[in-house]
C-alpha positions as CSV (number, residue, x, y, z in Angstrom):
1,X,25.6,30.2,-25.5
2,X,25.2,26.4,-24.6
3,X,22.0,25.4,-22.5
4,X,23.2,22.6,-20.9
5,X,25.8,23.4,-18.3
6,X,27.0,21.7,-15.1
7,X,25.1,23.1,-12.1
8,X,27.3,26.3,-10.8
9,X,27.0,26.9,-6.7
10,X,27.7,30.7,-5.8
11,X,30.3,31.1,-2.9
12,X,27.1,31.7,-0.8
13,X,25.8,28.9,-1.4
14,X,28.8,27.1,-0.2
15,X,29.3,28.7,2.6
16,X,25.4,27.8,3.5
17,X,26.3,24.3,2.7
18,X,29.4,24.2,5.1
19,X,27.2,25.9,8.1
20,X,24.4,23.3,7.4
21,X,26.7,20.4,7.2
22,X,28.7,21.3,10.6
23,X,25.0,22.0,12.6
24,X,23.5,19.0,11.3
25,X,26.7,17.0,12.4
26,X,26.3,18.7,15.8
27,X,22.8,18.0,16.3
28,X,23.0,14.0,14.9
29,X,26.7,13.4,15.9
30,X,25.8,10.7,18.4
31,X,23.1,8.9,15.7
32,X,25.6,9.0,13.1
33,X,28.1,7.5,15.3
34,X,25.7,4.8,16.2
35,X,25.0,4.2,12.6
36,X,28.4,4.1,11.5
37,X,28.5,1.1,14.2
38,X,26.2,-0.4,12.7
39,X,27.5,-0.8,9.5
40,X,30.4,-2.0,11.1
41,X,27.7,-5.1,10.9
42,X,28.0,-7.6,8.5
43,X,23.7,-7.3,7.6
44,X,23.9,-3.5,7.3
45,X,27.5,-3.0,5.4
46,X,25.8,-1.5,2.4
47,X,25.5,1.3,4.2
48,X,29.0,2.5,3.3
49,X,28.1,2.3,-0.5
50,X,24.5,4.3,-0.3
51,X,25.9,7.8,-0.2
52,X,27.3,7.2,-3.4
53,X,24.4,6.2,-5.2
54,X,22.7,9.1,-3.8
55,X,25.3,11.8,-5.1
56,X,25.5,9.8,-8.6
57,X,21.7,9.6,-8.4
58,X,21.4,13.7,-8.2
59,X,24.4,13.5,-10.5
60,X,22.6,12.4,-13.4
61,X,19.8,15.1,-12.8
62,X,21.9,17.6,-12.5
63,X,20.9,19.1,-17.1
64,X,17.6,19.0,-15.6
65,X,18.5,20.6,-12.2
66,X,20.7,23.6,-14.4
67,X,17.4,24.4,-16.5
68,X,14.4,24.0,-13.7
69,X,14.5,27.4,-12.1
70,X,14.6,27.6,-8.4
71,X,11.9,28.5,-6.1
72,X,12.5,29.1,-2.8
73,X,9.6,28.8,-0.9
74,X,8.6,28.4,2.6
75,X,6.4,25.7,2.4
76,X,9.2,23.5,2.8
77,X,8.8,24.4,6.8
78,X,6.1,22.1,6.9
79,X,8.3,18.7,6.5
80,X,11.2,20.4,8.7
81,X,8.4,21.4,11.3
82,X,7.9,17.3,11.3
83,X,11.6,16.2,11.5
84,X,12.0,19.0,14.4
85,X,9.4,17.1,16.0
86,X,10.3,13.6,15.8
87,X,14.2,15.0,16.2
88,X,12.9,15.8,19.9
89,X,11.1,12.7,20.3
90,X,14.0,10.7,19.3
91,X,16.4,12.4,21.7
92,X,14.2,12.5,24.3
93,X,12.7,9.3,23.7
94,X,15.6,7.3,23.0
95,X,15.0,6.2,19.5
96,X,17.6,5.7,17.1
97,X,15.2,5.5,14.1
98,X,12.9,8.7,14.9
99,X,16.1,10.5,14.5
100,X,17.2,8.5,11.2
101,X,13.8,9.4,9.6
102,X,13.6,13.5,11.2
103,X,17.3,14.0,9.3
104,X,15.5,12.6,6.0
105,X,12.9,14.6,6.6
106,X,15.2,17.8,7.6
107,X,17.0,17.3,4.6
108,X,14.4,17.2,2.4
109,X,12.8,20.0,3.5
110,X,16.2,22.0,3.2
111,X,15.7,21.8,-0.6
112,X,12.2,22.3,-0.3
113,X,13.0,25.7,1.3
114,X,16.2,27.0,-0.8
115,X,15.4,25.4,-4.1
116,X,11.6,24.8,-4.5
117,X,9.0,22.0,-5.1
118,X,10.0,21.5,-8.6
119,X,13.6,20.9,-7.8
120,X,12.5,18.2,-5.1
121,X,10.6,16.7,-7.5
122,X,13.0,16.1,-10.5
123,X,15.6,14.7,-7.1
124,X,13.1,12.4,-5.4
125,X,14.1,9.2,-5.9
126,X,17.6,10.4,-4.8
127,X,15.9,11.7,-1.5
128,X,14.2,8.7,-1.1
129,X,17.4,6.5,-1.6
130,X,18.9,8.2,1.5
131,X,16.7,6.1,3.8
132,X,18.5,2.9,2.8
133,X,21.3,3.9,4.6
134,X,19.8,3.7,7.8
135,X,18.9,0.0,8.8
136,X,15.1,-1.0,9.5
137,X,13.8,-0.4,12.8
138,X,14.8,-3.1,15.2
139,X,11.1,-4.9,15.9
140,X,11.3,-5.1,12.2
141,X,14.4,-6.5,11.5
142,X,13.9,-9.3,14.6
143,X,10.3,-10.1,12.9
144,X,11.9,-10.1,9.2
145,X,14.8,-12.3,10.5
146,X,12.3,-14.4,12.3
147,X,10.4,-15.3,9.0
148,X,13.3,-15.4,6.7
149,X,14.8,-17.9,9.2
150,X,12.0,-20.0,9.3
151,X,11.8,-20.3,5.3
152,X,15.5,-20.5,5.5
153,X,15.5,-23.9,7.7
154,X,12.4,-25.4,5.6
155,X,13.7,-25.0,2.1
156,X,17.5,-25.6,3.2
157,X,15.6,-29.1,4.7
158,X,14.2,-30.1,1.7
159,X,17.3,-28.8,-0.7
160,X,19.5,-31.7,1.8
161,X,16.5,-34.3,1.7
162,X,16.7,-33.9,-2.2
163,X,20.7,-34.5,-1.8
164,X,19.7,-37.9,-0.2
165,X,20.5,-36.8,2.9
166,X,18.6,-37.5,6.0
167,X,17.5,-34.1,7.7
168,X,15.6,-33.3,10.5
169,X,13.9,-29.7,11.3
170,X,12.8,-28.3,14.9
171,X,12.3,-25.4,14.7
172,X,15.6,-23.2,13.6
173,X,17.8,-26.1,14.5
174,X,18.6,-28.8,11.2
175,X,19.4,-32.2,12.7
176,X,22.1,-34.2,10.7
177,X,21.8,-37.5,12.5
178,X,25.6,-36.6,13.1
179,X,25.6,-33.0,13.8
180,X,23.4,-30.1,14.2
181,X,23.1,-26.9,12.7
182,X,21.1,-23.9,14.4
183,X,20.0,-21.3,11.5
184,X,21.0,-18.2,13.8
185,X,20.4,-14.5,12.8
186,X,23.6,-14.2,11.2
187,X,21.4,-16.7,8.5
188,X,18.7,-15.2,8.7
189,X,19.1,-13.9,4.9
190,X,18.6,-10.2,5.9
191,X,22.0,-9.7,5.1
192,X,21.0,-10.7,1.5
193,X,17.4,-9.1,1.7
194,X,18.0,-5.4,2.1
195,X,20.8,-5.3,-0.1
196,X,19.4,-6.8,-2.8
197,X,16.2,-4.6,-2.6
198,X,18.2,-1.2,-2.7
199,X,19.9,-3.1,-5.5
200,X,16.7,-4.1,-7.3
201,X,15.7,-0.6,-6.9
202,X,18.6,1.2,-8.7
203,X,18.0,-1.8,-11.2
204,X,14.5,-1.0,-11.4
205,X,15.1,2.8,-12.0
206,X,17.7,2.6,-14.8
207,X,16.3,-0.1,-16.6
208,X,12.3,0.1,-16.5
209,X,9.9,2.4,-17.8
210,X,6.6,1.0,-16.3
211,X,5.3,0.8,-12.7
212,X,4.5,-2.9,-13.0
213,X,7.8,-3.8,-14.0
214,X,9.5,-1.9,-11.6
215,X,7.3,-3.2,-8.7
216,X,7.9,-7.0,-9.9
217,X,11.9,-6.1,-10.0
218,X,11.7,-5.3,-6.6
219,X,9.5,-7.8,-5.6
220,X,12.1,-10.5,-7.1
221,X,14.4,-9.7,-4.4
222,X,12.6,-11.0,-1.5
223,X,12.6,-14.7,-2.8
224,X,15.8,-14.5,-4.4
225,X,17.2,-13.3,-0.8
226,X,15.2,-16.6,0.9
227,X,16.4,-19.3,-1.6
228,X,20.3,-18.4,-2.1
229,X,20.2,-18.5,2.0
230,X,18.5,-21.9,1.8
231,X,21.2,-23.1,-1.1
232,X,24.1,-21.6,1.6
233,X,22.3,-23.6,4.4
234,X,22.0,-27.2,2.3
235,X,25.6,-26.4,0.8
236,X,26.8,-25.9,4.4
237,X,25.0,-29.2,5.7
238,X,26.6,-31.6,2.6
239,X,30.1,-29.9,2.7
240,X,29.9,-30.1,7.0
241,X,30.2,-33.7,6.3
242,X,33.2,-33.7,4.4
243,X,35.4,-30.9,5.7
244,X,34.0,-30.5,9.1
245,X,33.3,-27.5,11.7
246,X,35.0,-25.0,9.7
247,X,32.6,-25.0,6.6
248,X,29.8,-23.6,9.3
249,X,32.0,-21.4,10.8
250,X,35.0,-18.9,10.5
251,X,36.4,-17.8,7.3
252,X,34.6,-19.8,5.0
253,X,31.1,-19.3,6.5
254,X,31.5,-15.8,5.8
255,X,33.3,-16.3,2.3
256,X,30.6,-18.5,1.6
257,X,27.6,-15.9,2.3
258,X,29.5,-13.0,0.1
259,X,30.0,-15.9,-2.4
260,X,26.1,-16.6,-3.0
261,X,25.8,-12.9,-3.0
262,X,27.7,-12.8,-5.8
263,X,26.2,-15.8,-7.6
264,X,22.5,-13.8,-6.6
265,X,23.7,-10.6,-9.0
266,X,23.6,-12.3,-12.0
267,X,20.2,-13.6,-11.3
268,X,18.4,-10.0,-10.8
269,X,19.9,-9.3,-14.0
270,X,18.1,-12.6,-15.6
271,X,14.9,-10.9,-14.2
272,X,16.0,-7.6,-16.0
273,X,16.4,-9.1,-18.9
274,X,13.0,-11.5,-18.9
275,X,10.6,-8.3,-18.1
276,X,12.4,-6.8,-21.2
277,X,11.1,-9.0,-23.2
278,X,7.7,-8.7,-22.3
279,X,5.6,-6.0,-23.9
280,X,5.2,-3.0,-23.3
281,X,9.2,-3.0,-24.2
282,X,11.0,-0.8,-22.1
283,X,13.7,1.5,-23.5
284,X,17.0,0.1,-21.5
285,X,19.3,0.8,-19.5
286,X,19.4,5.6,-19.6
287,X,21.0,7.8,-17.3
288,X,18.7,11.3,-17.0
289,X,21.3,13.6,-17.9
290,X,20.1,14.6,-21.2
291,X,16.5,14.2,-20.5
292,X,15.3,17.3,-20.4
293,X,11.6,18.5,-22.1
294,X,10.7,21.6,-24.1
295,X,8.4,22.3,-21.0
296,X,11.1,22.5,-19.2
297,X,13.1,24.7,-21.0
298,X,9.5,27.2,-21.5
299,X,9.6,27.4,-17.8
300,X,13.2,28.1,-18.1
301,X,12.7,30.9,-20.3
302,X,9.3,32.6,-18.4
303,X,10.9,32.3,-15.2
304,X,11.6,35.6,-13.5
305,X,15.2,36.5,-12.7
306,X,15.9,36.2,-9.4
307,X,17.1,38.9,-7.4
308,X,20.6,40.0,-7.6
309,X,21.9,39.6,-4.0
310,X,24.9,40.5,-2.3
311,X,27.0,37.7,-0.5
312,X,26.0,39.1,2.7
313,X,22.4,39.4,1.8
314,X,22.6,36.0,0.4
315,X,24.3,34.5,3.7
316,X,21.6,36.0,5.9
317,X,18.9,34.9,3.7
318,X,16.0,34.5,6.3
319,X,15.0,30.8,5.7
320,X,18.9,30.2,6.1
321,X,19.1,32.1,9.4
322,X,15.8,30.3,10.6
323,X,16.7,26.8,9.6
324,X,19.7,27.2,11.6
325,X,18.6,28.9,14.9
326,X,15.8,26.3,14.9
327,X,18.1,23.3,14.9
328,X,20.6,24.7,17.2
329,X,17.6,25.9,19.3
330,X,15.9,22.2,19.7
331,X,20.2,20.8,20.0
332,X,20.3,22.7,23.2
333,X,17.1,22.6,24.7
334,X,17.4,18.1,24.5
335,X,21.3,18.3,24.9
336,X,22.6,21.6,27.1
337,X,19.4,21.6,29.3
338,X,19.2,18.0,31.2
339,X,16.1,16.5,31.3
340,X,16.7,12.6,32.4
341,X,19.0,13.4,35.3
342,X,15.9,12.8,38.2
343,X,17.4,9.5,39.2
344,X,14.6,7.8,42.3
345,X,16.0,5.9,44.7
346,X,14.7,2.6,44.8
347,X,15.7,-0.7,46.3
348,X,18.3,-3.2,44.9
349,X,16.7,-6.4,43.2
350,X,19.1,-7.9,45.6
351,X,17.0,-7.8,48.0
352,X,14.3,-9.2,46.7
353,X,12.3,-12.3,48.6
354,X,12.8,-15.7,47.3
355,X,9.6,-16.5,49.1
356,X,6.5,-15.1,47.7
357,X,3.2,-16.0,48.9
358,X,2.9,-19.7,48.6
359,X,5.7,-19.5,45.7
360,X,9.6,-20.1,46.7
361,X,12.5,-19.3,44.1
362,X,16.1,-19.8,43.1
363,X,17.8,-16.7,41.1
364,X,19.2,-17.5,38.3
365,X,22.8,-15.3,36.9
366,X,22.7,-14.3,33.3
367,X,25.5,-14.3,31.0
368,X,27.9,-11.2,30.6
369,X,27.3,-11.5,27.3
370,X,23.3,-10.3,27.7
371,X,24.1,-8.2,30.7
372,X,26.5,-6.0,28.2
373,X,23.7,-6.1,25.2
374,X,20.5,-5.3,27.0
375,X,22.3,-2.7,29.0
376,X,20.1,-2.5,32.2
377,X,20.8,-0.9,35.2
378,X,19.3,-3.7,37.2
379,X,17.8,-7.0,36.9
380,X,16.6,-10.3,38.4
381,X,16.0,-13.6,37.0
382,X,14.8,-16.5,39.1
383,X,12.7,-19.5,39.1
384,X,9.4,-19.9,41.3
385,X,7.6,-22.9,42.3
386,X,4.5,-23.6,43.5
387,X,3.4,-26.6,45.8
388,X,3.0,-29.1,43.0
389,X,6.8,-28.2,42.0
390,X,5.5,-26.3,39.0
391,X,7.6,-23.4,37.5
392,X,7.3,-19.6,36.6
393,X,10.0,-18.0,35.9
394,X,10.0,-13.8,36.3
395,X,12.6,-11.7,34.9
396,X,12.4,-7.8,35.8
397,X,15.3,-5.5,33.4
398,X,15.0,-1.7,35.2
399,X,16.4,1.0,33.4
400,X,16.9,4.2,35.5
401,X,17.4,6.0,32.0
402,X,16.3,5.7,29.1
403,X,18.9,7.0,26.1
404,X,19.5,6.2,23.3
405,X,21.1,2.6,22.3
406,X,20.0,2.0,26.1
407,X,16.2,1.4,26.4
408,X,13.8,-1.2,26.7
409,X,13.7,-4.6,24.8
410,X,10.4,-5.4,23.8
411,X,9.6,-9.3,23.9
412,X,7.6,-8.7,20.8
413,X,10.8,-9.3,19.0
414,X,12.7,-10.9,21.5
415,X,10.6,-13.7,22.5
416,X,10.2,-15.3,19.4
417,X,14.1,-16.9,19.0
418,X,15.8,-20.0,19.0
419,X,13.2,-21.8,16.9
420,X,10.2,-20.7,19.1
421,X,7.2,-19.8,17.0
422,X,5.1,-17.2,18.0
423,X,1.7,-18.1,17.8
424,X,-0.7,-16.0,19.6
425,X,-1.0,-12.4,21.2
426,X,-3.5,-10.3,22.9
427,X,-4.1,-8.4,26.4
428,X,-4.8,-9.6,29.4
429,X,-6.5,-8.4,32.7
430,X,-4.7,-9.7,35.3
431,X,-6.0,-9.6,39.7
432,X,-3.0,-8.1,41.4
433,X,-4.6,-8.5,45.0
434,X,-4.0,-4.8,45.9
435,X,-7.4,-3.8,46.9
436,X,-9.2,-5.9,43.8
437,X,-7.3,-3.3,41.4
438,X,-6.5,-5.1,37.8
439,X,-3.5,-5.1,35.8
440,X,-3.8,-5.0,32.0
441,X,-0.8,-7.1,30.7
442,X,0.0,-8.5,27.4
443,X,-0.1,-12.3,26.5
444,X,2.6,-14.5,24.0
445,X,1.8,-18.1,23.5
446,X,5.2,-20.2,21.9
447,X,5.5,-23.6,20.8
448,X,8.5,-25.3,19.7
449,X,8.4,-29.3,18.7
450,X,6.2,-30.3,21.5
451,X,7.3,-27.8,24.2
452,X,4.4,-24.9,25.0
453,X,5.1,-21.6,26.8
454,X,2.8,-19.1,27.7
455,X,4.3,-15.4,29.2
456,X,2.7,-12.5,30.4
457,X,4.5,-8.9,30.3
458,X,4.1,-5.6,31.1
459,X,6.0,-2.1,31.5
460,X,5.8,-0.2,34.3
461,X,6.7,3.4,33.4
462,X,7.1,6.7,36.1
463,X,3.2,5.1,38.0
464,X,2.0,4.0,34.4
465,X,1.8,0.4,33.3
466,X,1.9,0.2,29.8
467,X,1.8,-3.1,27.1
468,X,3.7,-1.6,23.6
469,X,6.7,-0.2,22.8
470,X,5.4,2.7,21.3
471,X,3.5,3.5,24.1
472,X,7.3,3.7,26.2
473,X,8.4,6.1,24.0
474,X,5.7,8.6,23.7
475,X,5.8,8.4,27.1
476,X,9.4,8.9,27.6
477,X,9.5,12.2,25.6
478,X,6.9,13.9,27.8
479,X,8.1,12.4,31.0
480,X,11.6,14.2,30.1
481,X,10.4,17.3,29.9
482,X,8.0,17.1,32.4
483,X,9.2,15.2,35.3
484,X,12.7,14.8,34.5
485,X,12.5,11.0,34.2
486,X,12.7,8.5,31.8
487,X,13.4,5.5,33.9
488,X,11.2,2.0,33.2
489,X,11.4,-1.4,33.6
490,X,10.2,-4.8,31.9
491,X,8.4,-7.3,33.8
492,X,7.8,-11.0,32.6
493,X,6.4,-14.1,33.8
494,X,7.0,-17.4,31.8
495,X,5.5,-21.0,32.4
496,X,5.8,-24.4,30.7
497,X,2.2,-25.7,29.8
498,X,2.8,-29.3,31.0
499,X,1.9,-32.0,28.4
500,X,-0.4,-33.4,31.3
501,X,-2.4,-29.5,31.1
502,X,-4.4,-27.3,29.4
503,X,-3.3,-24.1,28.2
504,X,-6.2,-22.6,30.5
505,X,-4.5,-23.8,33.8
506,X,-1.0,-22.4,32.6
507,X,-3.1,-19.1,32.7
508,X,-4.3,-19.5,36.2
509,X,-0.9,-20.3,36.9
510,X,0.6,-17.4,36.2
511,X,-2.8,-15.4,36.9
512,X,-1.4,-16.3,40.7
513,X,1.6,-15.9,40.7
514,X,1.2,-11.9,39.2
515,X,-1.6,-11.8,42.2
516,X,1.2,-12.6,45.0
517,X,4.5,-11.2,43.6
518,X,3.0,-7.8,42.1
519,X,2.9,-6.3,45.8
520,X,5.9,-7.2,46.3
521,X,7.6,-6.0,42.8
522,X,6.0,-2.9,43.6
523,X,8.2,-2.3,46.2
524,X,10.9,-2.3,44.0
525,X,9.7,-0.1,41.3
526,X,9.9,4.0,42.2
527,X,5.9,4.9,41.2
């Protein structure tokens, strides 16, 4: 009788897989439509490639898998208790990533409960590997793209100054003397960055045998993603001189950025290779399939027989039934049962006064283009002036829901763009002159060659003002199910600081203009 065998599924256990797989499609349809979109992106295309690393991942397992015994157990209710949880908050909340992170968690906790710790254990890093698929949070990948931008534009600089070219940087924007070239987030190198990590980390798996290794492995991809995008930016600056437009757009942009990708393979495997040669010397490159221990195999051998079970019995196992009802349960109540449908009636920002206090405006029309990505249900941008001719300009995005894919933009990651660096933030206590009552705002200082913004901004929320995004959806989950409401809005309020000015009388600028136009917002906000 041969010990190793390939891992043998009864026809109950099939079945259970079919029945998990449809209500787990039902209850994270919409997030795995969204995702799917988002692979559609350029940055996040590995997506389509991570499930199959996963399956070969529990693939290679699968000797060790055949001789670890399985132990149900219900202590794997604890993690599914958690993705539940943050399944509700993400539905209710509007968060596209809760709900990436409770399906890990679900998932996890699925083998937890039918197979046992041990099981989970000899799978992990195949587990783990599921989170690639789903792209970083947004504030993340806005403050990543930020950075990697920045470096970008500086080394791609000095790569064309040491071409004899002369360059100069403001900011995201590389000045050619006969052209310019904005590094925009399609350059950011995040396309390059996350790819490479998940690649480093399969790398890092099969071929090392010590932490230290593995963890420099990794590490390597972050400057290897930053100085191939640099090389593509200074290639794009010298060939732009010879061949035009098209090299920074089009067709060969994009060839060119899968073509340094390319070029960028080769060099993790230099890295593999160098930590090879430095003691401790690691094995190379194994798949797991054989690697079982005589430990293994005892426990094999002590382990008590499981049960014999009909297909029924098996099919109606209780942590089966409960999974399911639990899931279905939680689909309905955020899905069946309405809970964001409490739509108050406010006034249009139509209406709104283009004299405030001493302050008189001019609105300002956005482009279709934002109206379509920030999906508001109501807006105004316009310009106020004081007596001295001195401008603040406010922009209020309401949102009478809050779902997913259609929720509030933080200016944590959306102030800091087109070459603006972000250089200081805090809170603020602003007087809104409604009966010597205080508003607590947050504060964003920006500088950009020798132009200095400073912005105040807030988010009013169901009678609540609140200052981080966190905060909105916390918020939003328990405002669904108890009032019914998950509408919000964005307020901000952004001055030049004049070269002829200190960055303390920009603050008292806009410290007066909050005082006269809160009142007056407030009319236009349901409490």
């Amino acid at each position: 009788m041969k010990i190793f065998e390939e891992i043998k599924i009864r026809p109950a256990g099939w079945v259970k897989a079919v029945i998990y797989a449809l209500v787990l499609g039902l209850a994270y349809f919409t997030a795995f439509t969204y995702l799917l979109h988002l692979w559609g992106n350029e940055d996040f295309s590995y997506g389509y490639l991570v499930p199959f690393f996963v399956v070969f991942l529990i693939w290679e397992k699968r000797k060790r898998l055949d001789v670890i015994p399985s132990e149900p157990s219900w202590k794997g209710l604890v993690l599914f208790a958690i993705g539940i949880l943050l399944y509700a908050l993400g539905e209710l909340g509007g968060e596209y990533s809760t709900l990436y992170i409770s399906f890990w968690l679900i998932i996890a906790s699925l083998v937890w409960l039918h197979l046992g710790w041990r099981k989970v254990r000899t799978i992990w890093f195949a587990l783990a590997m599921i989170l690639a698929m789903f792209p970083p949070p947004n504030v993340i990948c806005v403050q990543m793209g930020l950075g990697l931008k920045l470096i970008s534009s500086q080394l791609g600089v000095w790569m064309l100054q040491l071409s004899g070219m002369s360059v100069f940087r403001e900011g995201n924007v590389i000045d050619l003397g006969f052209t310019q070239l904005q590094v925009v987030d399609a350059c950011s190198g995040l396309r390059y960055l996350v790819p490479l990590m998940v690649l480093s980390l399969l790398l890092a798996h099969w071929f090392m045998d010590h932490f230290w290794k593995r963890l420099v492995l990794f590490a390597s991809a972050v400057p290897l993603a930053v100085f191939i995008n640099s090389f593509r930016i200074a290639m794009t600056g010298i060939l732009y001189r010879v061949a035009g437009q098209q090299v920074a757009e089009g067709f060969f942009h994009g060839f060119a950025g899968g073509l340094i990708f390319v070029v960028a393979l080769p060099v993790l495997f230099l890295v593999v290779w160098l930590l090879k040669m430095l003691p401790p010397r690691d094995r190379g490159f194994r798949l797991q399939t054989a690697d079982v221990t005589p430990e293994m195999l005892e426990l094999r051998k002590n382990a008590k027989p499981a049960e014999a079970m009909s297909f029924r019995e098996e099919l109606f196992e209780s942590r089966f039934v409960v999974a399911v009802i639990v899931i279905l349960m939680v689909f309905a109540v955020t899905h069946v049962f309405e809970f964001r449908e409490k739509i108050p009636a406010r006034k249009s920002f139509s209406q709104f006064p283009m004299v405030v206090g001493e302050w008189s405006g001019a609105k300002q029309a956005m482009d279709q283009q934002f109206i379509d990505a920030l999906k508001f249900s109501d807006y105004i941008s316009a310009n106020f002036y004081d007596r001295q001719g001195k401008t603040v300009n406010l922009y209020v995005a309401y949102y009478e829901d809050q779902r997913k894919g259609e929720s509030i933009h933080s200016p944590e990651s959306c102030l800091p763009s087109s070459g603006w660096n972000f250089r200081e933030a805090g809170t603020v206590s602003l007087p809104t002159g409604s009966g010597g009552t205080r508003l607590k705002a947050s504060r964003a200082f920006m500088e950009r060659g020798g132009l200095r913004e400073m912005a105040y901004y807030w988010f009013p929320m169901r009678g609540k003002v609140l200052t981080r995004l966190y905060q909105i959806k916390l918020h939003n989950f328990w405002d669904a199910l108890i009032k019914r409401r998950t509408d919000g809005a964005l307020v901000m309020t952004i001055t030049p600081i004049y070269p002829a000015e200190t960055q303390k009388e920009a603050d008292q600028r806009l410290q007066e203009f909050v005082k006269d136009m809160k009142p007056v917002l407030d009319e236009f906000l349901p409490d």
